[in-house]
DRENPA-3360 file (N, C-alpha, C; in nm, 2 decimals, always signed):
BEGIN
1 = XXXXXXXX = -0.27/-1.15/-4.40/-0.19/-1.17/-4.27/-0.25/-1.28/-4.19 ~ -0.15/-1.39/-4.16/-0.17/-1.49/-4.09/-0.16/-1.50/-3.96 ~ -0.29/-1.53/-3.83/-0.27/-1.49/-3.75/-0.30/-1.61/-3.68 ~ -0.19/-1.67/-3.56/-0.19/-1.82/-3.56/-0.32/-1.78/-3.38 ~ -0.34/-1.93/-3.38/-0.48/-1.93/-3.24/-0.35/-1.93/-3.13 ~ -0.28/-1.95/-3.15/-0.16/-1.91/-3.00/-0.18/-1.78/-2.95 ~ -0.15/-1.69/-3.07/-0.11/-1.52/-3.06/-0.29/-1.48/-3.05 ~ -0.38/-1.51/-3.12/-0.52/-1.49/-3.04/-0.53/-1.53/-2.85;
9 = XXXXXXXX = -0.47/-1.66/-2.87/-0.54/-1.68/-2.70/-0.43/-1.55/-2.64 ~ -0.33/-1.57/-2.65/-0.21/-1.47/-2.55/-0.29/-1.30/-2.56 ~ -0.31/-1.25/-2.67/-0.39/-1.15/-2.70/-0.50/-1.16/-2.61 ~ -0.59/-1.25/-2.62/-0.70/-1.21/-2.56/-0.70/-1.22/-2.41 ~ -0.57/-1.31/-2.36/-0.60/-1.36/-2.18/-0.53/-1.21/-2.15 ~ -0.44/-1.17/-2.24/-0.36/-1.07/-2.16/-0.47/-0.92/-2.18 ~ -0.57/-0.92/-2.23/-0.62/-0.80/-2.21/-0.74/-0.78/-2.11 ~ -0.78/-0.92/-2.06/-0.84/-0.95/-1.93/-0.79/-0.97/-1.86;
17 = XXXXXXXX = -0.69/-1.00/-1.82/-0.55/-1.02/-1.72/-0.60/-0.90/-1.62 ~ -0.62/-0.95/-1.51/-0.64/-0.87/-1.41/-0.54/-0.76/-1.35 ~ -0.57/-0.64/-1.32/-0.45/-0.56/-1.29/-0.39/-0.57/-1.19 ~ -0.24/-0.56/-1.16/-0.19/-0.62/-1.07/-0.20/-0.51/-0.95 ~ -0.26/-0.53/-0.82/-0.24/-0.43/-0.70/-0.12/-0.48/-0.64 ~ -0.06/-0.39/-0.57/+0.02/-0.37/-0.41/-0.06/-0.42/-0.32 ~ -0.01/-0.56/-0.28/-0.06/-0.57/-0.16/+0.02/-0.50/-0.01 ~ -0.06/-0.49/+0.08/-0.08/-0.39/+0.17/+0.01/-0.46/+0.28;
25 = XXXXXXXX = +0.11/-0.57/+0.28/+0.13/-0.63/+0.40/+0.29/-0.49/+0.44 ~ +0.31/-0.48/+0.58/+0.36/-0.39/+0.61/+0.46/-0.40/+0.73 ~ +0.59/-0.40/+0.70/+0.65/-0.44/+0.84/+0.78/-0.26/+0.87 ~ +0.71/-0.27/+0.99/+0.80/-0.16/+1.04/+0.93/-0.18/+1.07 ~ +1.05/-0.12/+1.02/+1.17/-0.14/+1.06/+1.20/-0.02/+1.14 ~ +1.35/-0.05/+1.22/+1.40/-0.02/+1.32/+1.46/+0.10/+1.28 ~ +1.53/+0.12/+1.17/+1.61/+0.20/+1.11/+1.57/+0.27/+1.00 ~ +1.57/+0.43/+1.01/+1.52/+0.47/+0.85/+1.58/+0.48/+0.73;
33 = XXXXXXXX = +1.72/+0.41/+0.73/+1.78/+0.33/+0.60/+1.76/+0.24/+0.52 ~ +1.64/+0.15/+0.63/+1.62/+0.05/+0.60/+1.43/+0.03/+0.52 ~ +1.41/+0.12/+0.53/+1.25/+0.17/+0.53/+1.25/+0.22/+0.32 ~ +1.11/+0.16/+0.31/+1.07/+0.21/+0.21/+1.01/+0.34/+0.17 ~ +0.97/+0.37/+0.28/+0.85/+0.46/+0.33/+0.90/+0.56/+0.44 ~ +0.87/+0.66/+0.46/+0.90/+0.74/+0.62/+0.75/+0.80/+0.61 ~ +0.72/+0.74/+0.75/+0.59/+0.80/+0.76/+0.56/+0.81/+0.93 ~ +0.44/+0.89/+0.91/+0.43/+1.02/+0.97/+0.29/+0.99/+0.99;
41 = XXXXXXXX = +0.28/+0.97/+1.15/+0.10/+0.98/+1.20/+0.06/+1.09/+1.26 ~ -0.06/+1.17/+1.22/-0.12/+1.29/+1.22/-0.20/+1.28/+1.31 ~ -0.25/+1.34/+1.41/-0.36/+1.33/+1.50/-0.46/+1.39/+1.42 ~ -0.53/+1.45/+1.28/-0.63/+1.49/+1.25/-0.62/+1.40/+1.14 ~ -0.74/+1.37/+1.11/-0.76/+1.28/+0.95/-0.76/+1.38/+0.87 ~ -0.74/+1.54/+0.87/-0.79/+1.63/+0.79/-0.62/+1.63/+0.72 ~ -0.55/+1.61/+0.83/-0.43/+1.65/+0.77/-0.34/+1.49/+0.68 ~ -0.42/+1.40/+0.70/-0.33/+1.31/+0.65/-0.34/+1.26/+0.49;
49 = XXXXXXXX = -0.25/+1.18/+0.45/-0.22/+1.18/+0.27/-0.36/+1.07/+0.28 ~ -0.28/+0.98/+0.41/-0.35/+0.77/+0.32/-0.44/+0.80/+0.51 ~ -0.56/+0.77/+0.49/-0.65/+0.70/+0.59/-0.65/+0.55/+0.59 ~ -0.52/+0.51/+0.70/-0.51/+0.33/+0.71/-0.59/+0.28/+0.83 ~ -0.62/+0.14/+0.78/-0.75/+0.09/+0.88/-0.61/-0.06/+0.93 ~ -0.60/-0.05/+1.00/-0.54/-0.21/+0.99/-0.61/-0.33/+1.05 ~ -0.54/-0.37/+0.95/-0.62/-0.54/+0.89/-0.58/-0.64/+0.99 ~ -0.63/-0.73/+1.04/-0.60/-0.81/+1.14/-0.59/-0.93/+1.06;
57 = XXXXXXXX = -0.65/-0.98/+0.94/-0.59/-1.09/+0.84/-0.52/-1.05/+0.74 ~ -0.39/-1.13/+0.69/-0.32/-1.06/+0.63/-0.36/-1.09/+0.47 ~ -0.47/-1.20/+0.43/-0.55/-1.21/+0.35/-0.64/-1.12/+0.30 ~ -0.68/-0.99/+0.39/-0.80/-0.90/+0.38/-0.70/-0.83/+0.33 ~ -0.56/-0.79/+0.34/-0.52/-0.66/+0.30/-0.46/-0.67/+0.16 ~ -0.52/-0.64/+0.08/-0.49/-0.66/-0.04/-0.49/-0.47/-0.13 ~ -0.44/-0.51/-0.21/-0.44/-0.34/-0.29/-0.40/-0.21/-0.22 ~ -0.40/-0.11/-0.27/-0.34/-0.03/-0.23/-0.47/+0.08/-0.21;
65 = XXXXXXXX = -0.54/+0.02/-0.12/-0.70/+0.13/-0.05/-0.65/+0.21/+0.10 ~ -0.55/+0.11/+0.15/-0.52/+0.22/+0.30/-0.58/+0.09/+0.38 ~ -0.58/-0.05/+0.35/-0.61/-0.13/+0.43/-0.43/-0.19/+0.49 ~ -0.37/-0.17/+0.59/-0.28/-0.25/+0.64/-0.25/-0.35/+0.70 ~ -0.20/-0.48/+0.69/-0.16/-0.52/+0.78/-0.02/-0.56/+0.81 ~ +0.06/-0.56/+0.95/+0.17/-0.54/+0.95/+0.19/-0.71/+1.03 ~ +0.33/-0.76/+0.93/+0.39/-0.90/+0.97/+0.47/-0.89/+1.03 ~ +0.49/-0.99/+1.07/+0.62/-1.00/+1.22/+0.73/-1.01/+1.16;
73 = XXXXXXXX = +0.76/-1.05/+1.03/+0.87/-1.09/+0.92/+0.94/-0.97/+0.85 ~ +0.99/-0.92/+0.81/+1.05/-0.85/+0.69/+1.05/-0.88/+0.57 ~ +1.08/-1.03/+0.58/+1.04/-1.11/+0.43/+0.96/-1.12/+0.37 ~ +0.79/-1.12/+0.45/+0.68/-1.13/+0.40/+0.64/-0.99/+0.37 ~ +0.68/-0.89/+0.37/+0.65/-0.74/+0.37/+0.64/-0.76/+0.20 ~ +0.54/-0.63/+0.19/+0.56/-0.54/+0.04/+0.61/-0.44/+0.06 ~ +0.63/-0.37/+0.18/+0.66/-0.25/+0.17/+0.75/-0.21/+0.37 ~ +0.82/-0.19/+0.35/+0.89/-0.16/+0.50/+0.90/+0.01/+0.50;
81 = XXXXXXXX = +0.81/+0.05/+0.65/+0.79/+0.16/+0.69/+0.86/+0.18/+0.82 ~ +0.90/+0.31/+0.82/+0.97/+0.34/+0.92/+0.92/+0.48/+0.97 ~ +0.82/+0.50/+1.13/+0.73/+0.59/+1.14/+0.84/+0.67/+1.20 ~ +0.87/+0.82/+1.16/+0.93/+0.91/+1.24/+0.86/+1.00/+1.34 ~ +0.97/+1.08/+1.39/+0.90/+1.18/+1.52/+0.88/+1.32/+1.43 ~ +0.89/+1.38/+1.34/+0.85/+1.47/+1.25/+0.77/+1.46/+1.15 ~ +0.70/+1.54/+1.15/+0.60/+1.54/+1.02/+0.71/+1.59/+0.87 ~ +0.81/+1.70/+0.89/+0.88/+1.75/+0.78/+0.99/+1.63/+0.70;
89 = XXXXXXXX = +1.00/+1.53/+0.83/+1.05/+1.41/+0.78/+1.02/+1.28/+0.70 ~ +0.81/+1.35/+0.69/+0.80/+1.22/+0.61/+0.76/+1.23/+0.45 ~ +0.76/+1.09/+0.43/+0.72/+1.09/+0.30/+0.53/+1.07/+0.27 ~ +0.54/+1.03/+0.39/+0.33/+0.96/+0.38/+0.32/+1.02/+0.51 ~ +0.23/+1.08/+0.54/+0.10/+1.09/+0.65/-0.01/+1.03/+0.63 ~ -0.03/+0.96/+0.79/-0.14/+0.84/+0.80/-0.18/+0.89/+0.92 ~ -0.31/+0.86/+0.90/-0.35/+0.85/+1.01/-0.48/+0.75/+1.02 ~ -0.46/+0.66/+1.13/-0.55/+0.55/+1.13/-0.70/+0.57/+1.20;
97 = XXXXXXXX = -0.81/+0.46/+1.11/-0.89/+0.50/+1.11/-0.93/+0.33/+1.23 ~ -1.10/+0.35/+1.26/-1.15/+0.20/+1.30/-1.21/+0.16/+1.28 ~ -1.29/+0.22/+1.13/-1.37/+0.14/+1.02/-1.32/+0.12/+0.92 ~ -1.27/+0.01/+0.88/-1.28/-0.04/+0.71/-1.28/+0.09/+0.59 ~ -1.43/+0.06/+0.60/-1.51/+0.21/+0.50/-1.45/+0.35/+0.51 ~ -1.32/+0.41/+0.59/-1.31/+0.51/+0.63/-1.18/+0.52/+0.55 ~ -1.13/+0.37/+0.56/-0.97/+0.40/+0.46/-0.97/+0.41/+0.34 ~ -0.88/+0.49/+0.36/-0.84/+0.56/+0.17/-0.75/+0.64/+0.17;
105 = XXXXXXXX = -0.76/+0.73/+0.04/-0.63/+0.80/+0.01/-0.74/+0.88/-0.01 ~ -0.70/+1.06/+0.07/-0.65/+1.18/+0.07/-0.62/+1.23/-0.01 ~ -0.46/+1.18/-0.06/-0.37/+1.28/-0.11/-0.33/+1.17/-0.23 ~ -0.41/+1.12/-0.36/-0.37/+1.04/-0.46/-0.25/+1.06/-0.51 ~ -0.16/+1.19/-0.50/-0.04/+1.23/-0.55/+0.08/+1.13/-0.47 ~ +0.08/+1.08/-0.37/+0.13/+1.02/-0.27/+0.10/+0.86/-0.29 ~ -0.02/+0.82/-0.38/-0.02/+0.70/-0.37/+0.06/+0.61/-0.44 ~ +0.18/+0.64/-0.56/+0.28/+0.60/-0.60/+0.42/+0.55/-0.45;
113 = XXX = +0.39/+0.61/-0.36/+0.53/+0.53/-0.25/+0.44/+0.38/-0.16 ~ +0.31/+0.38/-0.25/+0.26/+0.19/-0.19/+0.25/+0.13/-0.30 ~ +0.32/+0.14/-0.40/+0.32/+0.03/-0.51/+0.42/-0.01/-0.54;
% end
């Protein structure tokens, strides 16, 4: 079996090929038709799914750790959230943290609606 150096290099870059994250950029819409997400801020961190820290560069927020940052744009978004006034209405509970180190996921079963 002949195996040409093309199908080696494609073989080998694609199995170092870095995995691709969800980046974290986040723009809230007005309407919950319009939202990817319905989510839901908890006053206890005990109770929430994603502990989000938000990102003040929209360069820092990369992957899907619970680092946010939200754009003025809709077009630059990965993901459009729309925060309700019920908890039974949402899909994510967050509740924001003010260190870095503190964000994460809770509830990993939930972390399929940021990818």
């Amino acid at each position: 079996m002949r195996v040409s150096v093309f199908s080696l290099l494609l073989l080998f870059s694609l199995g170092f090929a870095p995995l691709e994250t969800a980046a974290q950029k986040i723009f809230s819409v007005d309407y919950e038709s319009r939202a990817d997400v319905k989510v839901f801020v908890v006053d206890y961190e005990s109770r929430a799914d994603l502990l989000v820290f938000k990102e003040e560069y929209e360069s820092r927020a990369d992957g899907n750790e619970g680092r946010w940052h939200f754009v003025e744009y809709e077009s630059r978004a990965d993901k459009k959230v729309f925060f309700v006034e019920y908890e039974s209405r949402a899909d994510l509970k967050v509740f924001f943290v003010d260190y870095e180190s503190r964000a994460g996921w809770r509830n990993k079963s939930k972390q399929h609606l940021l990818y």
